[in-house]
C-alpha positions in Angstrom: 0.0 0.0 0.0 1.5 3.7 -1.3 2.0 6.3 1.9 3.3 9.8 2.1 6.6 8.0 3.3 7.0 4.5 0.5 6.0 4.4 -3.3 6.7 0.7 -4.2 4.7 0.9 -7.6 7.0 4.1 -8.6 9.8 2.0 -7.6 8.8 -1.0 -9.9 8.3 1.0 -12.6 11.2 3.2 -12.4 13.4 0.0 -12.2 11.6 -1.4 -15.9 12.2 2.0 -17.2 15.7 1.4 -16.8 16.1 -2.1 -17.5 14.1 -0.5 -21.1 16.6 2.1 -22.0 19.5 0.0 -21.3 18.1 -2.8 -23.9 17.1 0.4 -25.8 20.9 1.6 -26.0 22.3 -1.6 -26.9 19.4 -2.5 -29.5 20.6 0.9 -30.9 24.5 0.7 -30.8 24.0 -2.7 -32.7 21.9 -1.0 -35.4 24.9 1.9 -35.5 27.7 -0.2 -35.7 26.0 -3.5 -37.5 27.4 -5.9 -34.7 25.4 -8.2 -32.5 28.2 -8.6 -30.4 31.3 -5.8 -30.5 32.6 -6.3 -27.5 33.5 -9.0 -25.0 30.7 -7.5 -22.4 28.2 -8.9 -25.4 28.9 -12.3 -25.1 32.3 -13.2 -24.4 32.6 -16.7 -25.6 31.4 -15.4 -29.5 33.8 -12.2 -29.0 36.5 -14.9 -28.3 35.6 -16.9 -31.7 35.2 -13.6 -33.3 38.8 -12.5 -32.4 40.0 -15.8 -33.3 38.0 -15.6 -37.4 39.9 -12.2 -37.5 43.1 -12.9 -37.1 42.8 -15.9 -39.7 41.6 -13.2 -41.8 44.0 -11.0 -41.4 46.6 -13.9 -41.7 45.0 -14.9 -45.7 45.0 -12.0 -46.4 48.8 -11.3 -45.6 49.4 -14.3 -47.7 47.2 -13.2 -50.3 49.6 -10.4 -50.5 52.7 -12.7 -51.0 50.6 -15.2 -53.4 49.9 -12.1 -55.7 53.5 -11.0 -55.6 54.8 -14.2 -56.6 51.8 -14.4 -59.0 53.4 -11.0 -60.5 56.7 -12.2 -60.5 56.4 -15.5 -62.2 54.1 -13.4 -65.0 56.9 -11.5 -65.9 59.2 -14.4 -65.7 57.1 -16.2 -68.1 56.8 -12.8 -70.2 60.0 -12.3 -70.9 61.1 -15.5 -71.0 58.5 -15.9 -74.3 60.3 -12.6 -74.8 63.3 -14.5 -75.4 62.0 -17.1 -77.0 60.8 -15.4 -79.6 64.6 -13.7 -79.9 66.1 -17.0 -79.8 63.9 -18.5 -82.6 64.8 -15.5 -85.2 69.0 -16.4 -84.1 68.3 -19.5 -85.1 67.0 -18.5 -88.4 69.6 -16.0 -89.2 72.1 -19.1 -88.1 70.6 -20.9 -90.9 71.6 -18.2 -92.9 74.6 -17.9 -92.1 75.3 -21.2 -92.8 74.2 -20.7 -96.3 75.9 -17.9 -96.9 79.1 -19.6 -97.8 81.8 -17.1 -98.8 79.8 -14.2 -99.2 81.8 -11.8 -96.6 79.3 -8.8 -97.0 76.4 -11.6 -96.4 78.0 -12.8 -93.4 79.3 -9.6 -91.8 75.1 -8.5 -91.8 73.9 -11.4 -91.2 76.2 -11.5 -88.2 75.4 -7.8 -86.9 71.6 -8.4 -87.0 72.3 -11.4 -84.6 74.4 -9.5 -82.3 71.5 -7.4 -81.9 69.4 -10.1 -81.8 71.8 -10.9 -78.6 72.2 -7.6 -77.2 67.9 -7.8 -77.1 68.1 -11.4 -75.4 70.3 -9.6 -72.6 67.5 -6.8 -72.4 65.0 -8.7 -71.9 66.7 -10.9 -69.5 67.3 -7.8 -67.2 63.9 -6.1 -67.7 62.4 -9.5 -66.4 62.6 -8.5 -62.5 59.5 -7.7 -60.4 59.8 -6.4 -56.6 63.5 -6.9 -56.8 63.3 -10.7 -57.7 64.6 -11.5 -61.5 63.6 -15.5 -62.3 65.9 -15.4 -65.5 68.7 -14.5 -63.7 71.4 -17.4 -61.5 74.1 -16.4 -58.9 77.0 -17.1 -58.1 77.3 -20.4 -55.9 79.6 -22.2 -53.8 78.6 -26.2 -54.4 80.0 -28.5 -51.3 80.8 -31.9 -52.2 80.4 -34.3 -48.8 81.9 -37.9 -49.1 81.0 -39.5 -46.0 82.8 -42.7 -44.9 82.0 -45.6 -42.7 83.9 -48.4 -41.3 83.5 -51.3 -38.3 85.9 -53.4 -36.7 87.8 -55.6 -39.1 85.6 -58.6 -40.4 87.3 -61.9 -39.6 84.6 -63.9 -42.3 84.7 -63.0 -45.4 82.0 -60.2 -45.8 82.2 -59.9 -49.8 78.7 -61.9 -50.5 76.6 -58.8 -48.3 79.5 -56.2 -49.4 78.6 -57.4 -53.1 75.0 -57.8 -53.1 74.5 -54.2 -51.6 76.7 -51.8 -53.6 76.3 -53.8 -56.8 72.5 -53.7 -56.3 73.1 -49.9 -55.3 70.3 -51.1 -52.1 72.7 -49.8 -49.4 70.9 -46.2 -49.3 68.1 -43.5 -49.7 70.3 -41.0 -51.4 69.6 -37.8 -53.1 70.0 -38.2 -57.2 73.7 -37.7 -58.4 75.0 -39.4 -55.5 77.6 -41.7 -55.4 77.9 -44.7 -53.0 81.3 -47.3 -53.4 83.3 -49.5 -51.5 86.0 -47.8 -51.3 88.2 -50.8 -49.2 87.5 -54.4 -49.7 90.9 -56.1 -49.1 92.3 -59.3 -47.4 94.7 -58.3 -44.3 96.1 -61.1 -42.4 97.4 -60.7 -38.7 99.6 -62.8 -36.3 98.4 -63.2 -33.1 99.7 -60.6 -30.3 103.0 -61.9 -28.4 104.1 -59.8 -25.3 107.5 -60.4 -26.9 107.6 -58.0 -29.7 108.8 -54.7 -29.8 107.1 -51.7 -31.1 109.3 -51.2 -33.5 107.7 -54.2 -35.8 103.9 -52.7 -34.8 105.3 -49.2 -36.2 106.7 -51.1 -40.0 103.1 -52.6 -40.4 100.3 -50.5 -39.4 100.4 -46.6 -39.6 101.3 -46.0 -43.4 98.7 -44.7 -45.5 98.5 -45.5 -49.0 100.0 -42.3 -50.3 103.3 -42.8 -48.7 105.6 -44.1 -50.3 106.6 -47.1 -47.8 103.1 -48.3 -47.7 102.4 -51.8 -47.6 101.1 -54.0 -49.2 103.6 -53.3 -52.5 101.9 -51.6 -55.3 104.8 -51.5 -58.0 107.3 -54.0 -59.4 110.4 -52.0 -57.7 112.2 -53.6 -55.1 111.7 -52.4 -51.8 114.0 -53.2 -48.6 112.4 -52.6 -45.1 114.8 -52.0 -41.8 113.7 -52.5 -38.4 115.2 -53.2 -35.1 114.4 -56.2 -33.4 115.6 -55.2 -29.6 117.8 -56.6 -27.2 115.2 -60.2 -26.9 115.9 -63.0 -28.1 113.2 -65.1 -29.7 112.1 -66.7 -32.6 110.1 -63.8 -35.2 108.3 -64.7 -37.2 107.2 -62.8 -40.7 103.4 -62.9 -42.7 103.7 -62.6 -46.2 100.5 -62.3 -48.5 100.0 -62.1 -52.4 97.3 -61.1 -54.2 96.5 -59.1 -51.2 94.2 -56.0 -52.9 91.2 -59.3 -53.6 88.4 -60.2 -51.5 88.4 -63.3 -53.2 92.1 -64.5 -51.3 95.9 -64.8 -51.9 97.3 -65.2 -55.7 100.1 -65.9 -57.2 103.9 -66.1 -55.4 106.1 -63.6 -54.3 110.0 -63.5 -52.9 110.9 -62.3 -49.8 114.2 -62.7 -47.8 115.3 -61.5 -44.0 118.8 -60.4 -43.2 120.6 -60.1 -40.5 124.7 -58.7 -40.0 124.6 -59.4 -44.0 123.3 -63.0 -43.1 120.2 -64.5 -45.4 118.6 -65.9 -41.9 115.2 -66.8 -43.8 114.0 -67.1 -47.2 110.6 -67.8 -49.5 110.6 -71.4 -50.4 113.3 -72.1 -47.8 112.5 -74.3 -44.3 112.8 -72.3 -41.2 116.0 -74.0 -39.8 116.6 -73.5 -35.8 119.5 -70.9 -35.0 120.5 -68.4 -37.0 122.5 -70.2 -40.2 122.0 -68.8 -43.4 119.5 -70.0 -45.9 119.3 -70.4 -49.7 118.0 -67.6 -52.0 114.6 -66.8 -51.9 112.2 -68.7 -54.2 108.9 -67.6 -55.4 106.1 -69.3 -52.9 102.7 -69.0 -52.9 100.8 -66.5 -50.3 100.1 -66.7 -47.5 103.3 -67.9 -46.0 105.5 -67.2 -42.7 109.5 -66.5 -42.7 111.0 -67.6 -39.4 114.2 -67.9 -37.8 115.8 -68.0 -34.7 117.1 -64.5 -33.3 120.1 -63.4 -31.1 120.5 -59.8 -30.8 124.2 -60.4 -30.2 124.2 -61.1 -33.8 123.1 -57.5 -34.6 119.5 -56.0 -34.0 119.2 -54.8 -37.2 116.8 -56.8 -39.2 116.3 -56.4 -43.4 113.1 -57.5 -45.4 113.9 -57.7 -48.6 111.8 -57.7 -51.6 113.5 -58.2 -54.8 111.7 -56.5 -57.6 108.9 -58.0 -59.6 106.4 -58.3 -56.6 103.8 -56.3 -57.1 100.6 -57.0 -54.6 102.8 -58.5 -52.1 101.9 -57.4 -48.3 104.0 -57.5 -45.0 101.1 -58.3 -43.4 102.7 -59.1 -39.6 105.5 -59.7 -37.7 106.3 -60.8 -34.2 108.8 -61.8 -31.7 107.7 -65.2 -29.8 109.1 -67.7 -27.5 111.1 -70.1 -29.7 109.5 -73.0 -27.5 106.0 -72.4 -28.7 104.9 -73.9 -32.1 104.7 -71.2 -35.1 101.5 -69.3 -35.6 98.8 -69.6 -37.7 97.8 -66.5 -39.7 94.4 -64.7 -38.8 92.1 -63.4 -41.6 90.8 -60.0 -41.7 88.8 -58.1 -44.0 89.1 -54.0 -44.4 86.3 -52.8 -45.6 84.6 -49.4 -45.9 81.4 -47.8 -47.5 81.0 -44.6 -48.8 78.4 -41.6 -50.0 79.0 -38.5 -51.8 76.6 -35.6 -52.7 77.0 -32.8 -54.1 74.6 -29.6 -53.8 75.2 -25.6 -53.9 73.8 -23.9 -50.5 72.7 -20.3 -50.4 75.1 -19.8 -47.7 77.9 -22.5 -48.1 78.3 -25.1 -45.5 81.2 -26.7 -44.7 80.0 -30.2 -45.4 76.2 -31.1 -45.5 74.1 -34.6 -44.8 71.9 -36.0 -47.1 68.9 -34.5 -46.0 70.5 -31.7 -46.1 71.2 -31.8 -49.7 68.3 -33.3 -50.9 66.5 -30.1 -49.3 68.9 -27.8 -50.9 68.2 -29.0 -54.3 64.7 -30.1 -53.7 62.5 -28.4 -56.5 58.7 -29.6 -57.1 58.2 -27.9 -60.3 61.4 -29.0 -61.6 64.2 -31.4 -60.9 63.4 -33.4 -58.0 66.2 -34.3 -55.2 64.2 -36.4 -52.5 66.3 -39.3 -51.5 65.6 -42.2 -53.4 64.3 -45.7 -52.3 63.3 -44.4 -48.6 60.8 -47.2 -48.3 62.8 -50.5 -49.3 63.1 -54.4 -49.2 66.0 -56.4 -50.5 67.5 -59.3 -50.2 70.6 -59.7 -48.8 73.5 -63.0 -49.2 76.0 -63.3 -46.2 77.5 -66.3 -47.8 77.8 -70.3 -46.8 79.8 -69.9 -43.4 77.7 -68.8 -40.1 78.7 -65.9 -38.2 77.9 -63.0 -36.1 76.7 -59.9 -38.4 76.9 -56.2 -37.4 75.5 -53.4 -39.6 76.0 -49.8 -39.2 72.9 -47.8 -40.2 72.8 -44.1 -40.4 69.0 -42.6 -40.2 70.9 -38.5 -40.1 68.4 -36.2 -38.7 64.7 -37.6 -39.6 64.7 -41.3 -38.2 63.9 -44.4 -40.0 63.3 -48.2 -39.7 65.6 -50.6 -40.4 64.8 -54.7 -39.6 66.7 -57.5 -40.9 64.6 -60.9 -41.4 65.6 -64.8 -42.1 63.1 -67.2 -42.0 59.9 -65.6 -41.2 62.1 -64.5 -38.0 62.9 -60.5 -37.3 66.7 -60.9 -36.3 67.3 -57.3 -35.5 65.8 -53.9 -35.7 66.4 -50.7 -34.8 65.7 -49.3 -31.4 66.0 -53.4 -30.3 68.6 -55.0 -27.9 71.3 -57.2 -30.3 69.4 -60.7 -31.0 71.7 -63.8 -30.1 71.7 -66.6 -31.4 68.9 -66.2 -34.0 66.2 -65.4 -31.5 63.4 -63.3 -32.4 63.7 -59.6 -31.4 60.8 -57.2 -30.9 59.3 -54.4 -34.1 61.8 -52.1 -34.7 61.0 -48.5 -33.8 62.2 -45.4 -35.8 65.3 -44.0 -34.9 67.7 -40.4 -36.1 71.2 -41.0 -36.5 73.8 -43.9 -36.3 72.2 -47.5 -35.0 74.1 -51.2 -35.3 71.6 -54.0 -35.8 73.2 -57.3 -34.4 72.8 -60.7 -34.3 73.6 -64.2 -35.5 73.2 -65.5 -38.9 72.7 -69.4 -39.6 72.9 -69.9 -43.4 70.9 -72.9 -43.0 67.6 -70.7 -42.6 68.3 -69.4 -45.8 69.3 -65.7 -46.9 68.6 -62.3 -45.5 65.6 -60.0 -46.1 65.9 -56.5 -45.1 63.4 -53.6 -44.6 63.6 -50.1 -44.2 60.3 -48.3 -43.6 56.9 -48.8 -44.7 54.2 -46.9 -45.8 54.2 -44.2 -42.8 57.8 -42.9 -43.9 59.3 -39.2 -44.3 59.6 -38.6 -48.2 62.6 -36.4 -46.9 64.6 -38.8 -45.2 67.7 -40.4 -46.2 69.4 -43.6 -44.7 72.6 -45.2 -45.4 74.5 -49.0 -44.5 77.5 -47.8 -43.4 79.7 -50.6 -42.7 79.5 -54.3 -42.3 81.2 -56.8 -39.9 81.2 -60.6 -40.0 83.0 -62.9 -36.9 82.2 -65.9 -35.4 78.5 -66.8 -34.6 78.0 -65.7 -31.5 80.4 -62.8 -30.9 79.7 -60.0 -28.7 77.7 -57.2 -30.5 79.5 -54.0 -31.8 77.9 -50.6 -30.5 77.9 -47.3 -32.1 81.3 -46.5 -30.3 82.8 -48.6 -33.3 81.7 -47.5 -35.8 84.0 -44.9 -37.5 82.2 -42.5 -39.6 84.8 -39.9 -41.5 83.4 -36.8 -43.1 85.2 -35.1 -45.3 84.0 -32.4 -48.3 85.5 -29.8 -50.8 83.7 -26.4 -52.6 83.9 -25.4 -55.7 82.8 -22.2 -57.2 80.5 -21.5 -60.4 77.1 -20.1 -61.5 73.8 -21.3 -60.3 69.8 -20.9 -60.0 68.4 -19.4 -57.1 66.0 -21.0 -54.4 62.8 -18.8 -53.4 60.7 -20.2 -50.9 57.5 -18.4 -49.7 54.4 -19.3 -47.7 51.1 -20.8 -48.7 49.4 -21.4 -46.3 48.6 -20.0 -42.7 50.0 -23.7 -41.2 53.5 -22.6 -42.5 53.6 -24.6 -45.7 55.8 -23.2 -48.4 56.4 -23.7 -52.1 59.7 -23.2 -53.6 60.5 -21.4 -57.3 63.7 -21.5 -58.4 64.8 -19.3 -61.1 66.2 -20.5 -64.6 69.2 -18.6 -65.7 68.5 -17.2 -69.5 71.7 -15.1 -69.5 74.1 -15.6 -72.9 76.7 -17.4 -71.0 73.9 -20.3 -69.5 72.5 -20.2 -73.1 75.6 -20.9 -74.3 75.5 -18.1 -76.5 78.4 -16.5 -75.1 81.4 -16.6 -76.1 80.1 -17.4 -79.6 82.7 -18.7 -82.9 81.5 -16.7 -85.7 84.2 -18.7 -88.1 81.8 -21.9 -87.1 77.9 -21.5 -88.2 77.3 -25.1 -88.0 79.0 -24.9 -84.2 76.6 -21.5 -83.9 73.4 -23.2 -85.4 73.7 -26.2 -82.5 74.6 -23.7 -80.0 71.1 -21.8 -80.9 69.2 -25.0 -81.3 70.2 -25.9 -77.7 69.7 -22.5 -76.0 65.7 -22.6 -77.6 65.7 -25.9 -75.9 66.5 -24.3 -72.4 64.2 -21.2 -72.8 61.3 -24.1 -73.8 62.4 -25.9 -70.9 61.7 -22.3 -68.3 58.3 -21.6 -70.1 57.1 -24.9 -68.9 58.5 -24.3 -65.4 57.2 -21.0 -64.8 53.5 -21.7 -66.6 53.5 -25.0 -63.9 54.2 -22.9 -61.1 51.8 -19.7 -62.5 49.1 -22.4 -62.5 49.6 -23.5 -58.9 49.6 -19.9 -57.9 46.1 -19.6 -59.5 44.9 -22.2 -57.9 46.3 -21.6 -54.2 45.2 -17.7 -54.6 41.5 -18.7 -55.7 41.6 -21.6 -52.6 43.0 -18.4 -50.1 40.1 -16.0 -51.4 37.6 -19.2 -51.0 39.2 -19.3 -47.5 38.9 -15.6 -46.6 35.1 -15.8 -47.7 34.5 -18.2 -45.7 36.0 -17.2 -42.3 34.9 -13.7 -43.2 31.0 -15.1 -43.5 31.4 -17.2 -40.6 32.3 -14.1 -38.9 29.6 -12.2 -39.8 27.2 -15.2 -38.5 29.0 -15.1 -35.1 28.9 -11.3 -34.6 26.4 -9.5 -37.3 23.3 -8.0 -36.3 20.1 -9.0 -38.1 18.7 -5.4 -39.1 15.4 -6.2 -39.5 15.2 -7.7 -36.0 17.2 -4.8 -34.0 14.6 -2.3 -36.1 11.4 -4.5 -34.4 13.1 -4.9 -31.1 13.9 -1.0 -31.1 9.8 0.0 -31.8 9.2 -2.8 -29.3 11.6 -1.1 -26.5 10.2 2.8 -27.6 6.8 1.1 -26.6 7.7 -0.2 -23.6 9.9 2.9 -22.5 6.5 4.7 -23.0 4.3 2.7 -21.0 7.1 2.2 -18.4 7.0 6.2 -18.5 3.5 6.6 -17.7 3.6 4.1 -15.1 5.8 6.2 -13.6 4.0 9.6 -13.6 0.3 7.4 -12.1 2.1 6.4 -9.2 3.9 9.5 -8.6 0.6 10.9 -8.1 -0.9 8.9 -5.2 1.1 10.8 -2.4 -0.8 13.5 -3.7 -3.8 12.3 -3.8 -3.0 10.9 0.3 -2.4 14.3 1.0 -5.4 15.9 -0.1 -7.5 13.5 1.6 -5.8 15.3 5.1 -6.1 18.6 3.6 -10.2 18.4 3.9 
């Protein structure tokens, strides 16, 4: 009930006329500025989307910036590149001429000044082809690196050459880029004496630390005779020497060879002589077949200084040990080794040179979609492989560089070893082999009875960018320990070379960071091979021309390929901005017709709301005129 002192209907009413014009100012800020919602207050969860639709826009249409610029560029690639086309095809009309002109001199001398214009316009047009500072008919100079990367295990004492054969001659070894070369650049027979605590280090220092390029390296490459010196120590003993032939073959020793020890100018052992107890001189040296072992008894009171002598005609032959041992004990047997090393070279040019580069490296270097294609080759691959008729223990070195792969080795229906698995033993099954970056060694014992090898790198879930390599191979006895990636020796070595070369451009083309790459086609004279030019040889001059119209051919197909892609990612990147732009305005855009009704609708209600007002502002007066009579 009103009273002079409470007016709960003017209260009401003056509460809905508020709660009216504050619908009525919002109603009408949406008609003014279009938006349903323009401001987190709104609706917050929309504004958040809305936000979110507007920087995607604002993203395409940054890249629809960069799509049109490329768009542009590669236009007037392909412009004057038919430019030059044109050019090139009247040279090689006026070449015909000029081979027809014979010995007309004033013939010649015009024919030759209209196509040294025709040149000079070749070079214009080559220059005037450049669009916001890019030029696609112009190269660079470049550095190419050349990497040759080598790998090597511990020495094989079985014969690896079946495996060592099957996988360079079946070029299966690797995922390499195109132009790569992969050879076995080792594959010989060394044979070793067992280790006696007896001999100096003076006979360890003749055999082992020579490398081929010096000029007391062993085995013997020439037909020259050779003597070797070498102090034997104050120890007596019995020493013993290892001679090989035929030593540069996997396949074994081969033919003979001569060899002869001295001593104090004494022939104390000899090819084709017995080893005769004390230190009595020998017959001359006979040609005997490899391998074979030179002993005799040794006193250093008879001097220390010890001669090898091969006479000449021994090509191939190979000191291949020596040793000091207890006369007592029975002479050694020789131990078979096998050297052998794998290696990769690719070559690429790098914007900014690198000392030496991967694979991966080099395949994205030289990578070109549109043009010559560099991805590794043979990424996903299965191929037998033949470790011969003995049984032995197998380690292989696998190099997966930066992105990993998948390497498993199978016999039998049975996974021997994999990558990211514990070595198997003794043919025992080991677990699916998990993708791994870098070097692995896959391990494990091979039975020949259960057949040959299968291996497989990869499967259908691989990286189209990723390169692999077997670096090395080692064969011993079955059931050896396993070799770890400690011993594997991996030697990197690469050289630069200058020249002239296309140029890479990447740019986006998408918003998820995917990029396309151009890469420019050099039209200059000199990549033409229109410059320098031998006017005193048309028919030279007429191939030259036919060539260069090959190459311009060759860039108007590039750049169309890439001028259609551009069309169709710039129409997909408008398609996109429509959408996100319509799915905006659904979010946040105010339906006009709607905010019009709901603004007559809230002018009513503000009116009525009004009027309430003013009736019950009048009953206190109305009170106090009832006291007033």
């Amino acid at each position: 009930m009103s009273s002079i002192l409470t007016n709960a209907g003017a209260m009401t009413a003056l509460r809905v006329l508020g709660t009216v014009n504050a619908d009525l100012k919002v109603t009408q800020g949406s008609l003014t500025s279009g938006l349903a919602v323009s401001g987190a207050r709104d609706d917050s969860a929309k504004f958040v989307r809305a936000q979110g639709l507007r920087g995607e826009i604002l993203m395409q249409q940054t890249l629809g910036d960069g799509l049109n610029r490329w768009k542009s560029t590669t236009d007037v690639a392909i412009a004057g590149a038919q430019t030059v086309s044109d050019l090139v095809n009247q040279l090689g009309a006026k070449a015909l001429l000029l081979q027809s002109s014979g010995s007309d001199l004033s013939a010649a001398t015009a024919i030759r000044k209209d196509m040294e214009e025709l040149l000079g316009r070749i070079s214009a047009a080559v220059d005037a082809s450049a669009f916001s500072g890019v030029n696609l008919l112009k190269g660079k100079a470049v550095t190419q690196t050349t990497t040759r990367t080598t790998y090597s295990l511990p020495d094989s004492t079985i014969n690896p050459a079946h495996m060592l054969s099957d996988l360079v001659a079946g070029g299966a070894a690797s995922a390499m880029p195109p132009g790569s070369d992969e050879t076995l650049v080792s594959g010989t027979r060394r044979l070793t004496l067992p280790t006696s605590d007896l001999t100096p280090s003076g006979f360890e220092e003749l055999i082992n630390p020579l490398a081929p390029e010096d000029p007391s390296y062993l085995p013997i490459t020439t037909n020259a005779p050779r003597t070797f010196q070498v102090d034997a120590g104050g120890t007596s003993g019995r020493i013993n020497l290892l001679v090989d032939t035929g030593s540069a073959s996997f396949e074994g020793s081969s033919g003979a060879g001569v060899v002869e020890i001295w001593q104090n100018g004494v022939r104390v052992a000899a090819s084709g002589a017995d080893y005769v107890r004390s230190s009595e001189a020998v017959a001359p040296g006979t040609p005997e077949a490899g391998p074979f072992i030179l002993s005799f008894d040794y006193d250093p009171e008879n001097g220390q200084d010890i001669e090898i002598r091969v006479p000449a005609g021994n090509a191939g032959l190979a000191i291949e040990g020596l040793q000091l041992q207890d006369p007592d004990l029975t002479i050694p047997e020789p131990v078979e080794r096998w050297k052998s090393a794998i290696a990769y070279q690719t070559p690429a040019a790098f914007d900014s040179p690198l000392a030496s580069a991967d694979p991966e490296q080099v395949a994205a270097a030289r990578d070109d979609p549109f043009g010559e294609r560099a991805l590794p080759e043979g990424v996903v691959a299965q191929f037998p492989l033949d470790p011969g008729p003995l049984a032995a223990h197998i380690d292989i070195a696998f190099d997966a560089y930066e992105r990993a792969d998948t390497m498993e080795i199978w016999q039998g229906g049975i996974r021997l070893a994999a990558t990211g698995q514990p070595a198997g033993t003794e043919g025992a099954q080991v677990g699916e082999g998990a993708a791994r970056s870098g070097l692995s060694v896959l391990s494990f014992d091979y039975d020949p009875a259960r057949g040959p090898l299968t291996v497989m790198v990869n499967n259908s879930e691989h990286d189209a960018s990723s390169a692999w390599a077997v670096g090395a191979i080692s064969m011993g006895p079955y059931g050896s320990s396993p070799a770890s990636t400690g011993d594997v020796v991996k030697v990197v070595a690469s050289s630069q070379t200058t020249g002239r070369g296309n140029v890479r451009y990447d740019f986006a083309t998408d918003t998820r960071g995917g990029t396309e790459r151009i890469v420019s086609r050099d039209l200059s004279l000199r990549s033409l091979g229109l410059d320098p030019i031998d006017w005193d040889d048309p028919d030279s001059l007429a191939q030259k021309v036919e060539r260069a119209s090959g190459t311009v051919g060759s860039a108007l197909r590039y750049f169309g390929a890439h001028s259609g892609s551009l069309e169709v990612r710039q129409h997909s990147q408008t398609v996109g901005i429509a959408i996100a732009t319509e799915a905006l305005g659904n979010l946040v855009d105010a339906d006009m017709s709607v905010q019009s009704a709901r603004i007559a609708a809230l002018r009513l209600r503000q009116q009525l709301a009004a009027q309430t007002l003013a009736i019950t502002n009048q009953q206190p007066e109305f009170l106090l005129a009832l006291f007033r009579t």
